[in-house]
SEDREN-42327 format. One line per 3 residues: number of its first residue (from 1); for each residue z, y, x of C-alpha. Coordinates in Angstrom, 2 decimals, m for minus. Each point is the difference from the previous one (the first is absolute). Layout:
N
NUM	Z:Y:X; ...
END
This chain:
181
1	18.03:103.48:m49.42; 1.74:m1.33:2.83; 3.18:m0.54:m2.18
4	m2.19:m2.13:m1.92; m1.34:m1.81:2.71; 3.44:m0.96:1.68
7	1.33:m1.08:m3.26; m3.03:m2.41:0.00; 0.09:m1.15:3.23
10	3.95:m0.82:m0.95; m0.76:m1.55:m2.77; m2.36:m2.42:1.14
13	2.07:m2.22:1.55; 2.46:m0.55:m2.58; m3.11:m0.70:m2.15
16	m1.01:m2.67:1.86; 3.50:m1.49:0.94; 0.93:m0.58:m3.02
19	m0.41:m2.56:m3.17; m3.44:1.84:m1.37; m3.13:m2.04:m0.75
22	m3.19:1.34:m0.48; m2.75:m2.76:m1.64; m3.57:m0.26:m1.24
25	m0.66:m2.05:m3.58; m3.43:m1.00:m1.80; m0.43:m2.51:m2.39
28	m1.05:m0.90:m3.98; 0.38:1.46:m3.18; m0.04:m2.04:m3.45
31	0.91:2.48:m2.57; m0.46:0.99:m3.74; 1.49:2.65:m2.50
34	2.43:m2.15:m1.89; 2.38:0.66:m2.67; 3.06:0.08:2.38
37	2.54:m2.52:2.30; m1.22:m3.86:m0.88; m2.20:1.01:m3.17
40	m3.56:m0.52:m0.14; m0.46:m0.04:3.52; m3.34:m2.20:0.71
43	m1.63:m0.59:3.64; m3.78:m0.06:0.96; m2.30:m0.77:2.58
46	m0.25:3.34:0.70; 1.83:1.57:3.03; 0.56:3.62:0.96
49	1.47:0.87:3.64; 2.78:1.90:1.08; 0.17:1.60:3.60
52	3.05:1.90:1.79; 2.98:0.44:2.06; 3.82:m0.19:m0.03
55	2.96:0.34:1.70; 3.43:m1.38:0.25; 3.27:1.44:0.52
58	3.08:m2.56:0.79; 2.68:1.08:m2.69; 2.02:m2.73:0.93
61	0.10:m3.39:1.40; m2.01:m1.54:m2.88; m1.16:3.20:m2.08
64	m3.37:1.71:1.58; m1.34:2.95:m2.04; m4.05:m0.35:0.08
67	m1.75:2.89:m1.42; m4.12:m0.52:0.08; m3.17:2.21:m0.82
70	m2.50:m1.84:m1.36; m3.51:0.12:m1.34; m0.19:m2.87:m3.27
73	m2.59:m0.60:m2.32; 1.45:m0.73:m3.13; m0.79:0.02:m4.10
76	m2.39:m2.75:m1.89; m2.61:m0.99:2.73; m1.26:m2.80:m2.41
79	m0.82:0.15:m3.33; 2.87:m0.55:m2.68; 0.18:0.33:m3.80
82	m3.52:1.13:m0.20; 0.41:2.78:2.44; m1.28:0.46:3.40
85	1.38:0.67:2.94; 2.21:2.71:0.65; 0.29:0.92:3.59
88	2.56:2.09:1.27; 1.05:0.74:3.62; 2.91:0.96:0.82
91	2.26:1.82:3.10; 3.43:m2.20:m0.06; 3.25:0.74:1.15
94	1.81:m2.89:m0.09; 4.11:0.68:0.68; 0.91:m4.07:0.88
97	2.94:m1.21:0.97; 0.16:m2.94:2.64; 2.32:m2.27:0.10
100	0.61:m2.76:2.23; m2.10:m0.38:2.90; m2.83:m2.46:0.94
103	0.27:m1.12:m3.87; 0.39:2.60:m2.01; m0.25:1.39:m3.48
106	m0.97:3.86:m0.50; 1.21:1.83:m3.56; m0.64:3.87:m1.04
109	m1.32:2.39:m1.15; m3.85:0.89:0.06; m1.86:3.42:m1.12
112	m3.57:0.31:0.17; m2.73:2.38:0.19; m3.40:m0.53:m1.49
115	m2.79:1.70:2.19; m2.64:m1.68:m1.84; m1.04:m1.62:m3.55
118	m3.68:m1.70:m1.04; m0.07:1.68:m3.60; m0.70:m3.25:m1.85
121	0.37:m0.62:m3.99; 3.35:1.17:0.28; m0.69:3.05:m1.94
124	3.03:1.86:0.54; m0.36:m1.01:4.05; 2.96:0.11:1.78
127	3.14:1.32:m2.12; 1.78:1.13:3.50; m0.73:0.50:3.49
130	3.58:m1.12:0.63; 0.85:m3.46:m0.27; 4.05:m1.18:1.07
133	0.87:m3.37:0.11; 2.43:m2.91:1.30; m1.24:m2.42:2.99
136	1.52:m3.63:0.71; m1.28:m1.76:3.14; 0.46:m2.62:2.54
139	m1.26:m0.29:3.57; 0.27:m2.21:2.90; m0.09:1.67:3.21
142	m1.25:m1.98:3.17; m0.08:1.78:3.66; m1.53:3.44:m0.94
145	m1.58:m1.02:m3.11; 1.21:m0.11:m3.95; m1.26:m1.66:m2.86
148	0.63:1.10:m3.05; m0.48:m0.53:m3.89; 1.42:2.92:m2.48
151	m0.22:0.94:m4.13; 0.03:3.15:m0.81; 0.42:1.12:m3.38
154	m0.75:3.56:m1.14; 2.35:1.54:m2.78; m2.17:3.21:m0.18
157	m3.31:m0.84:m2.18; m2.99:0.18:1.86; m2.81:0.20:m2.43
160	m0.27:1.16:m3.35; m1.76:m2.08:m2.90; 0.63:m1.16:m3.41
163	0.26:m3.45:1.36; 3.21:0.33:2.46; 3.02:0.77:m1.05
166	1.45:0.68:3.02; m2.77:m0.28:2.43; 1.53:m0.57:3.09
169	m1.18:m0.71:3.55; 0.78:m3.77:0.92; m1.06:m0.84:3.64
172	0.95:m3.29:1.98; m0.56:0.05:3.74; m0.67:m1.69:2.61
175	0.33:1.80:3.60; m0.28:m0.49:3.87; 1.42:2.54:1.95
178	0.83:0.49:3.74; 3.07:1.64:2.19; m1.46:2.62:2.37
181	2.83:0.97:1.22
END
């Protein structure tokens, strides 16, 4: 225990010395299941949220890795093709890249966890609780706040139904977020 503790009280401040971030985002969700990158993808009037933190890591003079948990609400949230909604909510783990600095554009990776799903006329209902996807953003950052504006684009399908091919999640955001510290 008091190993532990030292180490910790060591550790601290190198923590804070050094390049680390720590934020707060929130913002709005348009999203649909769509039949992949740039096909069928349609927007609505209807908005979901998305809530969450991140952090950044200095990699290198103009590369920042930004990892962020996230609650989204994703899926149909209007109706399309006949169908209703299909709400699905979703913990993200977005693995971005940053690069430049007060303008930048973020790239990577995203996975996804869904927590929760509405049941709608999707009969099948979701086809995984899994969903893995590629995210493409730009932000402005100004004092201790970022705007931002990202597309992701799931290649896992979401939903199962005779009516999607691929049935992938399709979300565009829009996002606020604040430097703590």
């Amino acid at each position: 225990m008091k190993k532990s503790a030292l180490i910790i009280i060591l550790l601290i401040p190198i923590l804070v010395s050094s390049q680390k971030k720590f934020g707060a985002v929130i913002g709005l969700n348009n999203s649909s299941i769509s039949e992949g990158f740039l096909s069928e993808i349609y927007i609505t009037d209807k908005f979901g949220f998305h809530i969450g933190a991140f952090y950044e890591m200095e990699l290198n003079e103009k590369v920042i890795f930004r990892p962020k948990l996230m609650y989204s609400q994703q899926g149909n949230r209007d109706n399309y093709r006949n169908f209703n909604t299909e709400i699905l909510n979703y913990v993200n783990v977005p693995l971005d890249l940053k690069f430049f600095d007060s303008t930048y554009l973020l790239v990577g990776p995203q996975i996804g966890f869904l927590v929760s799903d509405n049941d709608s006329v999707f009969t099948s209902g979701p086809k995984s609780t899994f969903d893995m996807g590629i995210k493409l953003g730009i932000g402005q950052q100004i004092n201790n706040f970022v705007l931002e504006l990202n597309l992701y684009q799931g290649l896992t399908k979401a939903v199962e139904n005779f009516d999607f091919d691929k049935g992938t999640n399709t979300v565009i955001q829009f996002s606020v977020g604040y430097y703590i510290f």
